[in-house]
C-alpha positions in Angstrom: 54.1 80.0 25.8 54.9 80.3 29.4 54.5 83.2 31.0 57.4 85.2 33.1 54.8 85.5 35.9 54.3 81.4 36.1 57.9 80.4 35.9 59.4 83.1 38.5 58.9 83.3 41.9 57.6 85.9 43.9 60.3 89.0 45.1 60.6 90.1 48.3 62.0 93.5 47.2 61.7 95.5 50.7 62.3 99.4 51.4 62.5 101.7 48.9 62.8 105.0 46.8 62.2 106.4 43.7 65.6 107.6 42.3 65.6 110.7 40.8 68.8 112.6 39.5 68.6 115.5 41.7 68.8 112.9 44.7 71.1 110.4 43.3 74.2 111.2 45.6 71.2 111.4 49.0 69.9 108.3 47.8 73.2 106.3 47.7 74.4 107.8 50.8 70.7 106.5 52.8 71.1 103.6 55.2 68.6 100.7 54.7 68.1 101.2 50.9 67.0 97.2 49.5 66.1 98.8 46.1 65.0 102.3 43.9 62.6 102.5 41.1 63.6 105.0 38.3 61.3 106.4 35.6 62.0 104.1 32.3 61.2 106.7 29.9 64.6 108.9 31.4 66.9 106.1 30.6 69.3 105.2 28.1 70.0 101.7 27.9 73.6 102.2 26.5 74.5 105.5 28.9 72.7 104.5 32.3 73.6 107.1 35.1 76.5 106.2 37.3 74.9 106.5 40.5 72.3 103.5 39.2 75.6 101.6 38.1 77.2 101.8 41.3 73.6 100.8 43.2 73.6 98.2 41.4 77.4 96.9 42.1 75.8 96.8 45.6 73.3 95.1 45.1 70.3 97.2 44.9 67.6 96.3 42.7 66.7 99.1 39.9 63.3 98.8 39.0 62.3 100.8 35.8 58.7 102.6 35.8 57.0 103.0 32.8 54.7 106.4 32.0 54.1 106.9 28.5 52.9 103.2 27.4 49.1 103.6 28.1 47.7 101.1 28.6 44.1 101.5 28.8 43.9 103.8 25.6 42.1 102.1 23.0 45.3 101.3 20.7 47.2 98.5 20.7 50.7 99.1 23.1 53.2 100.8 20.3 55.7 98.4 19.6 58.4 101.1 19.7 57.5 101.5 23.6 57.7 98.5 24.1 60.6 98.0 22.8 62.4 100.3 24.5 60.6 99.1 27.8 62.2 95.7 27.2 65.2 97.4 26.6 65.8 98.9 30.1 65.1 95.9 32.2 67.6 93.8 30.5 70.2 96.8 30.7 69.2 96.8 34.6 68.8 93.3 35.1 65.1 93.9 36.8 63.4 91.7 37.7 60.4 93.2 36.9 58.7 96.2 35.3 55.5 98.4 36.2 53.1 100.5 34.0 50.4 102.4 34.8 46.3 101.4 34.6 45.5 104.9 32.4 45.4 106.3 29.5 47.8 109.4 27.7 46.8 109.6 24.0 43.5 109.9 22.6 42.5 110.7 19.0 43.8 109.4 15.5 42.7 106.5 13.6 39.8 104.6 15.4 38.8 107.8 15.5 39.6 109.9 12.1 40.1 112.9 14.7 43.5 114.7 15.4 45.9 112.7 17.8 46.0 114.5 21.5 49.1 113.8 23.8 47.7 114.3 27.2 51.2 114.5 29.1 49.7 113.2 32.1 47.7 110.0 33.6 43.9 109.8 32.6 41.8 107.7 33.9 40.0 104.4 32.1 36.2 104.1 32.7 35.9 101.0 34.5 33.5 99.3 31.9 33.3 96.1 30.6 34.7 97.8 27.1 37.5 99.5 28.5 38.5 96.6 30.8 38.5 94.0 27.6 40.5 96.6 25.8 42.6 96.9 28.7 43.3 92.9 29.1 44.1 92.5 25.8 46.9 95.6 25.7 48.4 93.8 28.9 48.8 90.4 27.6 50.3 92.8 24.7 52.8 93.9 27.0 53.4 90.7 28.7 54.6 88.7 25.6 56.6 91.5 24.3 58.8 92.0 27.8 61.2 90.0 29.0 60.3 90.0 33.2 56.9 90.3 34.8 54.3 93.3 34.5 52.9 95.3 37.2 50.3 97.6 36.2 49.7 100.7 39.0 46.1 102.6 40.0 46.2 105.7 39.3 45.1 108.9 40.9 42.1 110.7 39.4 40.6 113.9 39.6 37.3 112.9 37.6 35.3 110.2 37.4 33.6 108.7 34.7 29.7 108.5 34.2 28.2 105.1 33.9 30.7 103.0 35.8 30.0 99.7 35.6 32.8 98.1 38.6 34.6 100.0 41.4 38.3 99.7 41.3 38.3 96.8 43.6 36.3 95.1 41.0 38.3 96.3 38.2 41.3 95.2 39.4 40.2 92.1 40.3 38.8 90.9 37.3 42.3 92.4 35.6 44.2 89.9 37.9 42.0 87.3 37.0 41.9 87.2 33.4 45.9 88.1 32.9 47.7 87.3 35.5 49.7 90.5 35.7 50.6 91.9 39.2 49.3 94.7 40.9 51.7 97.8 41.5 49.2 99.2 44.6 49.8 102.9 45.6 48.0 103.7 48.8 48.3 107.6 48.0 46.4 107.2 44.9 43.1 105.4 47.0 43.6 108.6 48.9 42.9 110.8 46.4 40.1 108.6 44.9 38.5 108.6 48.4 38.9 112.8 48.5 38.4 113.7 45.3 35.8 110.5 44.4 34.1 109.4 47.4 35.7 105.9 47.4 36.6 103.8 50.6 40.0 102.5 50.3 39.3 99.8 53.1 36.4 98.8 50.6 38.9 98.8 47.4 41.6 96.5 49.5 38.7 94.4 50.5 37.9 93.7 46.9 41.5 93.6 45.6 43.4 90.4 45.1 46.3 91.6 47.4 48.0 88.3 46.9 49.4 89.8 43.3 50.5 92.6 45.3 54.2 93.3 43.9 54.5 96.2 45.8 53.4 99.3 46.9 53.7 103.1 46.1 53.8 105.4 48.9 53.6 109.4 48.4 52.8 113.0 49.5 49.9 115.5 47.9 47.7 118.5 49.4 44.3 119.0 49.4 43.2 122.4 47.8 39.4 123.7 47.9 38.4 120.2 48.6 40.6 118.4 45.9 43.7 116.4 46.4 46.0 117.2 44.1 49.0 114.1 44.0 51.7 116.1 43.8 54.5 113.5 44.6 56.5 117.0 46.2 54.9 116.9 49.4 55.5 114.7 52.5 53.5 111.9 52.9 50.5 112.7 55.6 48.9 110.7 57.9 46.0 109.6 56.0 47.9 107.7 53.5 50.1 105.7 55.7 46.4 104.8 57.3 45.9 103.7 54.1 49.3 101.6 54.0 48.5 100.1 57.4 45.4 98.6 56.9 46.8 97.1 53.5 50.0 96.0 55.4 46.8 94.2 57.9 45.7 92.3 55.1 49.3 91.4 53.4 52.5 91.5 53.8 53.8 93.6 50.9 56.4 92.1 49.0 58.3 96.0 48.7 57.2 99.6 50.0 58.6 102.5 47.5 58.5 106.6 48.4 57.8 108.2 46.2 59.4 112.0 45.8 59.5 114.3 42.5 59.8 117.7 43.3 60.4 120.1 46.0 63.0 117.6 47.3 63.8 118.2 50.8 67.1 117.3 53.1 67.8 113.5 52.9 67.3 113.8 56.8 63.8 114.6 56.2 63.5 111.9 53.3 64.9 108.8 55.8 62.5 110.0 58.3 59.6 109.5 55.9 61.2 106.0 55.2 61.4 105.3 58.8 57.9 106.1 59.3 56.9 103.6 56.3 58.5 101.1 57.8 57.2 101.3 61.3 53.5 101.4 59.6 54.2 98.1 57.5 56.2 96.2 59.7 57.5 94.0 57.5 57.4 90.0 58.4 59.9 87.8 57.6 57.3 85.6 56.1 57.4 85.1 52.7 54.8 87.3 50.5 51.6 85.5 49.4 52.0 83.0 45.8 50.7 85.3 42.8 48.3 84.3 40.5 48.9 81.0 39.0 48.7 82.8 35.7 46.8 83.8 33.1 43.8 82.5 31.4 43.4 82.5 27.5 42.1 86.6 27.0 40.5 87.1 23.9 40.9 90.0 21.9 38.5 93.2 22.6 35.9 93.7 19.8 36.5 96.3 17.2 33.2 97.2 18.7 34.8 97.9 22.2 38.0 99.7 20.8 35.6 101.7 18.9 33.6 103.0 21.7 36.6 103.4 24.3 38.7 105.5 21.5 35.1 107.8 21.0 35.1 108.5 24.4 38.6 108.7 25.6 39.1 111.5 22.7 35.9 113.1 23.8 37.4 113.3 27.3 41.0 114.3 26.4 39.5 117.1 23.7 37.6 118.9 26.3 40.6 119.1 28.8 43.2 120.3 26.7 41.4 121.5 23.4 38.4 123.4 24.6 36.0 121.2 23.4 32.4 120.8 25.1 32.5 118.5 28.3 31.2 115.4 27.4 27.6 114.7 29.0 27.5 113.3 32.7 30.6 114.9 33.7 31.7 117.1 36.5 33.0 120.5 34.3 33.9 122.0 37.6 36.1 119.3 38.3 37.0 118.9 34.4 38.4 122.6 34.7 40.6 121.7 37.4 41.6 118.6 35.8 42.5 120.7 32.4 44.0 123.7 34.9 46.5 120.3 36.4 47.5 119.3 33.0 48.3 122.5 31.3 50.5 123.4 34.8 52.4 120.0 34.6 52.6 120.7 30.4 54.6 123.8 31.6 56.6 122.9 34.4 57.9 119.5 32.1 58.6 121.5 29.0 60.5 123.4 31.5 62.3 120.3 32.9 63.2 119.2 29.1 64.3 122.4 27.9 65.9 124.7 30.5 66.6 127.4 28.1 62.9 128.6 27.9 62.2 129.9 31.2 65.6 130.9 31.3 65.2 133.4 28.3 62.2 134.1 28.7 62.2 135.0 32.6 58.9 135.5 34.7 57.1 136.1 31.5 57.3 131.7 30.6 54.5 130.5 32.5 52.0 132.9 31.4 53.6 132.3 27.8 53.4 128.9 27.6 49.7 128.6 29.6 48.4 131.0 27.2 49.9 129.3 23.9 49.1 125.6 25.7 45.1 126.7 26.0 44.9 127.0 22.0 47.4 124.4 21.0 47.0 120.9 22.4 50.0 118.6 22.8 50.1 115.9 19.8 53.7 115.0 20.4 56.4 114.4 23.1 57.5 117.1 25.1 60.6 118.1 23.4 58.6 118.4 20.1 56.2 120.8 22.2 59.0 123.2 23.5 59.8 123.7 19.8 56.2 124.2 19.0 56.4 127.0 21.8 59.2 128.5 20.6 57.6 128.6 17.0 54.7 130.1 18.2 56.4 133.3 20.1 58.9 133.8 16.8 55.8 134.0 14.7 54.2 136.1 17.1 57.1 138.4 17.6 58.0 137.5 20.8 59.8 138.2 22.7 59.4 141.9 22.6 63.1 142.5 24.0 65.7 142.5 20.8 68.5 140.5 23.2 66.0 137.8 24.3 64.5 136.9 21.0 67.5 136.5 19.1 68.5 134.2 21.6 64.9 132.2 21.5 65.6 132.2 17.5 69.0 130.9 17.9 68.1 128.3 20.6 64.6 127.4 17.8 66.9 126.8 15.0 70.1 124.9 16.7 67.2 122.3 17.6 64.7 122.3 14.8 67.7 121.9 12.0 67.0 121.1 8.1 63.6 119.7 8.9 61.4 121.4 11.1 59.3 119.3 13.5 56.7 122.0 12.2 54.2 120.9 10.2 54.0 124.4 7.9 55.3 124.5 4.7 58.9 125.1 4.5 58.7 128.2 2.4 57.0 130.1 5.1 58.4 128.7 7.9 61.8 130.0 5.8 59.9 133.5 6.1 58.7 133.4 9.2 62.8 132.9 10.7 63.8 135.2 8.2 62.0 138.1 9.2 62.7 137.0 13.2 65.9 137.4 12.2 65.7 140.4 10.4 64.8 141.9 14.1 67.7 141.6 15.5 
């Protein structure tokens, strides 16, 4: 079958900006705007937000951006995700669709051990296993949507023992042996040069920038020698270095900021996009040809899923289960890596159910961090509020009368006939009996 990338030409997308809701009105309001990116997994296909319907009337590409598909875990792509993925570029008419180089889940089958939701981006060893399990879930994802695949680097506090490539290589051979293109973010080789020692003028050297099909551009800080990619700071000098000596090598086809927090006046965001555009200045020559396409990839042992699934759940065990660090690596940099994904477990649950911190007050960040270091994610975030929720009810929490009659009320409205618990119905019955028996 042919391939999207082989029959399409390359885009020449230009300036852009990740659209967010709590910038929509900024964002359609900001001069020079060619096109916005917006996070797939937030959309409904049938229901997509008016602001994203009216850039569209004018013209603006909408790009949707995976996060939840991992790709380099050692399953097969759900079908589900995909699915859905496929879903949101037809109702956007994209012409394209990005993904992330990482993996989320660990755990389950390959396994026999308990699934683990991470919540966040992980990092793939750059082996020769994890790389054949990686081609094989991108061509995956390539026959099952309908426009091209980017896949992005990611940003990593840890590395792996035993590497076997650099990400230059990684990528490269990636390119090579699928065809897919290359979502670059220059903020990301920042952090990998901070937190990993890695030259980002080495990685572009080794990447094939030609599959380039754009770039991500964003903000972080740097905290007891780590940088944390925060994506709610501005952008700082040393990563628009980073975008100018890419921009030496290539002319990239599209330039998107990045912003998901802490979002400041639009005055301040269009000065950040001015200063992108001044360090890429953009030709009007057309972008380099991408990869002529795929070669046949062959599908990864049972072998190499085997050994990436034993040591992706190793990894994802000790960070959010309390599990022993796996031998070779860092544990100092493993505890800030678990510290970052229990603090972004807390602050989404937040995001996806308001209510919490709302009934709960000051008292829901120490709540949730001390109920998230015994009780690893296994499910979306929604399913993990409720699991919160549980957990103080049972507990009798919270102490004041008012508060948790309204955490029961808010538990039950959502949990319904069937509890996403997994307890036994009789004494989950109990349990919200005798919470409600406190009021």
């Amino acid at each position: 079958m042919q391939r999207p990338e082989e029959r399409r030409p390359r885009l020449r997308l230009g300036t852009g900006i990740g659209w967010r809701p709590e910038i929509a009105d900024a964002v359609e309001a900001m001069p020079g705007i060619d096109w916005v990116e917006a996070v797939a997994e937030n959309l409904c296909p049938g229901h997509l937000p008016e602001s994203l319907l009216r850039l569209r009337e004018r013209g603006v590409t909408v790009v949707p951006h995976g996060v939840s598909l991992g790709l380099g875990g050692a399953d097969r792509p759900d079908e589900g995700r995909l699915t859905a993925l496929a879903e949101r570029a037809e109702a956007l008419g994209a012409p394209l669709v990005t993904e992330h180089i990482a993996f989320v889940r660990a755990g389950g089958a390959l396994t026999a051990t308990q699934p683990l939701e991470a919540g966040h981006l992980l990092p793939v060893p750059r082996t020769r296993d994890a790389l054949d399990v990686l081609c094989e879930n991108v061509r995956i994802a390539q026959d099952a949507l309908p426009v091209p695949l980017a896949v992005e680097n990611i940003a990593a506090l840890v590395s792996w023992p035993g590497e076997e490539m650099t990400e230059g290589q990684f990528l490269y051979e990636l390119v090579e042996r699928t065809g897919v293109r290359l979502l670059i973010d220059v903020a990301n080789l920042h952090t990998n040069h901070v937190n990993r020692g890695e030259d980002p003028a080495e990685a572009l050297d080794e990447l094939p920038v030609e599959a380039i099909a754009y770039v991500h551009v964003a903000g972080g800080f740097e905290r007891d020698g780590v940088w944390h990619d925060s994506h709610a700071h501005p952008v700082p000098e040393p990563v628009l270095a980073v975008l100018a000596e890419l921009a030496s090598r290539v002319s990239p086809p599209g330039v998107l900021l990045e912003r998901d927090e802490n979002f400041p006046e639009p005055a301040e965001l269009e000065r950040e996009l001015d200063a992108i555009r001044a360090t890429v200045k953009t030709s009007d020559e057309a972008p380099a040809d991408a990869p002529a396409g795929r070669r046949d990839v062959p599908a990864a042992s049972a072998a190499a899923r085997q050994r990436t699934a034993v040591a992706q759940a190793a990894l994802l065990s000790a960070l959010v289960a309390g599990t022993p660090a796996p031998e070779g690596f860092d544990h100092a940099r493993l505890k800030v890596q678990s510290h970052a994904l229990a603090a972004k477990r807390a602050d989404v649950v937040a995001k996806v159910a308001p209510e919490l911190p709302e009934i709960l007050g000051t008292a829901y960040r120490g709540q949730f961090l001390a109920y998230a270091r015994t009780r690893p994610m296994t499910g979306g975030y929604r399913h993990d509020a409720l699991n919160f929720a549980e957990h103080l009810l049972l507990a009798g929490d919270p102490g004041d009368p008012e508060a948790r009659r309204r955490l029961s009320d808010w538990w039950l409205e959502r949990s319904g006939p069937a509890p996403l618990s997994r307890r036994p119905a009789a004494r989950l019955l109990h349990a919200t009996r005798r919470v409600l028996l406190r009021r």
